[in-house]
C-alpha positions in Angstrom: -20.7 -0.5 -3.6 -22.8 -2.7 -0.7 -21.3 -5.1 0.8 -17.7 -3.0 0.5 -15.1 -3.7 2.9 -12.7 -1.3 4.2 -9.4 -1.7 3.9 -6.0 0.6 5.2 -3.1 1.3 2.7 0.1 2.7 3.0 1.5 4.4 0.6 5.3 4.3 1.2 7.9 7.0 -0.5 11.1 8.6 0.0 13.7 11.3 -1.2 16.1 10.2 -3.6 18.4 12.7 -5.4 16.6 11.8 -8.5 13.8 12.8 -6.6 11.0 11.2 -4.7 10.4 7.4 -5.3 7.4 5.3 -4.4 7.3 1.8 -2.9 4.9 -1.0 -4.6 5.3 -4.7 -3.5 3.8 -7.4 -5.7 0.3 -9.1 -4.7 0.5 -12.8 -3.7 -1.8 -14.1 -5.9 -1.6 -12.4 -9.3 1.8 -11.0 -9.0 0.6 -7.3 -9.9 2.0 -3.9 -8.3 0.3 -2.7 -5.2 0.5 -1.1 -1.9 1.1 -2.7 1.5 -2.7 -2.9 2.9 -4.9 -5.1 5.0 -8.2 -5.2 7.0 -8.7 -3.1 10.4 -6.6 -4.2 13.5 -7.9 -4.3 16.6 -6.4 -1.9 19.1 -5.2 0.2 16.1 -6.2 3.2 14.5 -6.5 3.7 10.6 -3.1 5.2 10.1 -1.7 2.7 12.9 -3.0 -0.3 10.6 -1.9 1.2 7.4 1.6 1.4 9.0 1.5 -2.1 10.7 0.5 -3.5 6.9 3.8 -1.8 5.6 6.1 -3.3 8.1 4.1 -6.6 7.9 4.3 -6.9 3.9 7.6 -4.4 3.3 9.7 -4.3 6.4 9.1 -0.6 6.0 9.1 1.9 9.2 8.1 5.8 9.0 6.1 8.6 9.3 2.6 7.6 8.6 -0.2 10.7 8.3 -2.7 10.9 10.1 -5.9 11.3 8.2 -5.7 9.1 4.7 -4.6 11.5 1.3 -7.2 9.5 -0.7 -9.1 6.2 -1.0 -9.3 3.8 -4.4 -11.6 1.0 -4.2 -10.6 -3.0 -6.0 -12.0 -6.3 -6.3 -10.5 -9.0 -3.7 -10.2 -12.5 -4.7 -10.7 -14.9 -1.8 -9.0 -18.0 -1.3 -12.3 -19.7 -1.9 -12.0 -18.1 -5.5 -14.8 -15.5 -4.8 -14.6 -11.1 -4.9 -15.1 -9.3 -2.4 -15.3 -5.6 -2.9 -12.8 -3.2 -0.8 -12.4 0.4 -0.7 -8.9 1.4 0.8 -8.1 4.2 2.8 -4.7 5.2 1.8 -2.0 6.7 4.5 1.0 8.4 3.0 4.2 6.7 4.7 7.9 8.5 4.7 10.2 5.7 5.4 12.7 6.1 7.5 13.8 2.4 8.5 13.8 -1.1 5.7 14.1 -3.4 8.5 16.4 -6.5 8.4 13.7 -9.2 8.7 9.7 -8.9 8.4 6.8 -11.3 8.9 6.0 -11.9 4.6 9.8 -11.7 3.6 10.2 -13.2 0.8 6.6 -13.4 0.1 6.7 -10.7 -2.1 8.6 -8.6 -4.8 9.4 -5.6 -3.5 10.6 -2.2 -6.4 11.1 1.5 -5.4 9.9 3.3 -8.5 10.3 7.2 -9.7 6.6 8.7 -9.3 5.3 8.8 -12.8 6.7 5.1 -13.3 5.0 3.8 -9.8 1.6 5.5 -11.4 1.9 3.2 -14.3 2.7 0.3 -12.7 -0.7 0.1 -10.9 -3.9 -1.1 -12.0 -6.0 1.1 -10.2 -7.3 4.3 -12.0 -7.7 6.1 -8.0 -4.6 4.7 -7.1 -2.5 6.3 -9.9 -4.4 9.4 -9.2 -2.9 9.5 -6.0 0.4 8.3 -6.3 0.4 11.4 -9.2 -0.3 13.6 -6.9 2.8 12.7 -5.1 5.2 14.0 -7.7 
Protein backbone atom coordinates (compact mmCIF):
# COMPACT_ATOMS: atom_id res chain seq x y z
CA UNK A 1 0.00 0.00 0.00
CA UNK A 2 1.79 3.80 -0.60
CA UNK A 3 1.70 5.96 1.88
CA UNK A 4 2.04 2.76 4.62
CA UNK A 5 3.47 3.43 7.85
CA UNK A 6 5.42 1.08 9.74
CA UNK A 7 4.67 0.11 12.86
CA UNK A 8 6.45 -2.45 15.76
CA UNK A 9 4.22 -5.15 17.57
CA UNK A 10 4.79 -7.28 20.30
CA UNK A 11 3.30 -10.13 20.48
CA UNK A 12 3.34 -11.21 24.24
CA UNK A 13 2.88 -15.08 25.47
CA UNK A 14 3.59 -17.32 28.15
CA UNK A 15 3.58 -21.03 29.57
CA UNK A 16 0.65 -21.93 31.45
CA UNK A 17 -0.05 -25.59 32.46
CA UNK A 18 -2.89 -25.44 30.18
CA UNK A 19 -0.44 -24.55 27.86
CA UNK A 20 0.76 -21.47 26.13
CA UNK A 21 -1.51 -18.29 26.43
CA UNK A 22 -1.30 -15.05 24.38
CA UNK A 23 -1.70 -11.54 25.62
CA UNK A 24 -4.14 -8.97 23.62
CA UNK A 25 -5.04 -5.52 25.34
CA UNK A 26 -8.08 -3.69 24.01
CA UNK A 27 -7.55 -0.57 21.44
CA UNK A 28 -8.43 2.85 22.82
CA UNK A 29 -10.72 3.84 20.47
CA UNK A 30 -12.91 0.98 19.28
CA UNK A 31 -12.43 -1.28 22.21
CA UNK A 32 -11.29 -4.35 19.88
CA UNK A 33 -8.45 -7.10 20.72
CA UNK A 34 -5.01 -6.19 19.66
CA UNK A 35 -1.38 -6.20 20.34
CA UNK A 36 0.75 -3.66 22.20
CA UNK A 37 2.35 -1.62 19.14
CA UNK A 38 3.44 1.85 18.25
CA UNK A 39 5.46 3.91 15.68
CA UNK A 40 9.55 3.77 15.61
CA UNK A 41 11.44 5.25 18.68
CA UNK A 42 14.27 7.05 18.33
CA UNK A 43 17.44 5.47 19.74
CA UNK A 44 15.69 2.09 19.52
CA UNK A 45 15.77 -0.71 17.40
CA UNK A 46 12.66 -2.72 15.91
CA UNK A 47 12.52 -5.40 18.58
CA UNK A 48 13.64 -2.57 21.28
CA UNK A 49 10.36 -0.57 20.21
CA UNK A 50 8.12 -3.52 20.00
CA UNK A 51 9.25 -4.28 23.62
CA UNK A 52 9.01 -0.58 24.94
CA UNK A 53 5.14 -0.64 23.33
CA UNK A 54 4.45 -3.77 25.53
CA UNK A 55 5.67 -2.24 28.78
CA UNK A 56 4.07 1.15 27.76
CA UNK A 57 0.49 -0.27 26.93
CA UNK A 58 0.74 -3.81 29.14
CA UNK A 59 3.24 -3.39 31.97
CA UNK A 60 4.73 -6.44 30.31
CA UNK A 61 8.69 -7.21 30.52
CA UNK A 62 10.51 -10.23 28.55
CA UNK A 63 12.33 -11.78 26.04
CA UNK A 64 11.66 -9.96 22.83
CA UNK A 65 13.20 -11.71 19.41
CA UNK A 66 15.21 -10.23 17.52
CA UNK A 67 14.07 -10.26 13.94
CA UNK A 68 10.02 -9.88 13.69
CA UNK A 69 8.03 -13.75 13.19
CA UNK A 70 5.65 -12.01 10.76
CA UNK A 71 4.07 -8.67 9.76
CA UNK A 72 -0.06 -7.94 9.27
CA UNK A 73 -0.92 -4.67 7.91
CA UNK A 74 -4.51 -2.48 9.41
CA UNK A 75 -6.17 0.72 8.87
CA UNK A 76 -5.31 3.51 11.69
CA UNK A 77 -7.94 6.00 12.58
CA UNK A 78 -6.46 9.38 13.58
CA UNK A 79 -7.69 11.61 16.01
CA UNK A 80 -8.62 13.93 13.23
CA UNK A 81 -11.08 10.96 12.10
CA UNK A 82 -8.86 10.09 9.08
CA UNK A 83 -6.94 6.27 8.13
CA UNK A 84 -3.82 5.98 7.79
CA UNK A 85 -2.52 2.71 6.57
CA UNK A 86 0.20 0.68 8.80
CA UNK A 87 2.02 -2.47 8.28
CA UNK A 88 3.33 -3.89 11.65
CA UNK A 89 6.27 -5.72 12.29
CA UNK A 90 5.48 -8.24 14.87
CA UNK A 91 8.23 -9.34 17.75
CA UNK A 92 7.41 -12.37 19.64
CA UNK A 93 7.65 -11.38 23.55
CA UNK A 94 8.07 -14.27 26.50
CA UNK A 95 7.08 -12.39 29.53
CA UNK A 96 8.79 -12.77 32.28
CA UNK A 97 7.76 -9.65 34.53
CA UNK A 98 3.72 -7.82 34.72
CA UNK A 99 5.00 -4.86 36.38
CA UNK A 100 3.15 -3.11 39.21
CA UNK A 101 2.45 0.24 37.48
CA UNK A 102 2.84 1.32 33.65
CA UNK A 103 2.41 4.55 31.73
CA UNK A 104 -1.51 3.56 29.97
CA UNK A 105 -2.71 1.64 33.15
CA UNK A 106 -5.96 1.63 33.18
CA UNK A 107 -6.20 2.75 29.67
CA UNK A 108 -6.83 -0.45 28.49
CA UNK A 109 -8.40 -4.00 28.97
CA UNK A 110 -5.98 -6.29 29.27
CA UNK A 111 -6.97 -10.74 28.78
CA UNK A 112 -4.44 -13.59 28.60
CA UNK A 113 -6.15 -15.97 26.17
CA UNK A 114 -5.34 -19.85 25.16
CA UNK A 115 -3.83 -19.65 21.47
CA UNK A 116 -6.74 -20.78 19.31
CA UNK A 117 -9.07 -18.35 21.36
CA UNK A 118 -6.47 -15.15 21.10
CA UNK A 119 -6.64 -16.08 17.08
CA UNK A 120 -10.34 -15.42 17.17
CA UNK A 121 -10.41 -12.62 19.12
CA UNK A 122 -8.47 -10.47 16.50
CA UNK A 123 -9.63 -8.82 13.52
CA UNK A 124 -6.72 -9.19 11.51
CA UNK A 125 -6.63 -12.13 8.97
CA UNK A 126 -2.32 -11.91 9.23
CA UNK A 127 -2.47 -11.47 12.74
CA UNK A 128 -4.40 -14.70 13.46
CA UNK A 129 -2.07 -16.35 11.09
CA UNK A 130 0.53 -15.59 13.31
CA UNK A 131 -0.69 -15.93 16.67
CA UNK A 132 -1.72 -19.69 15.03
CA UNK A 133 1.41 -20.33 14.46
CA UNK A 134 2.13 -19.92 18.01
CA UNK A 135 0.23 -23.00 19.28
Amino acid sequence: MPGTKKQYGALAWRYTVAGREILLISSRDTGRWVIPKGWPIAGLSPSQAAAREAFEEAGLGGQISKKPIGNFEYSKRLDNGSVLPCKVDVYSLEQMIQHQTWPEQGQRRMQWFPVAEAANAVQEPELKAIIRKLA
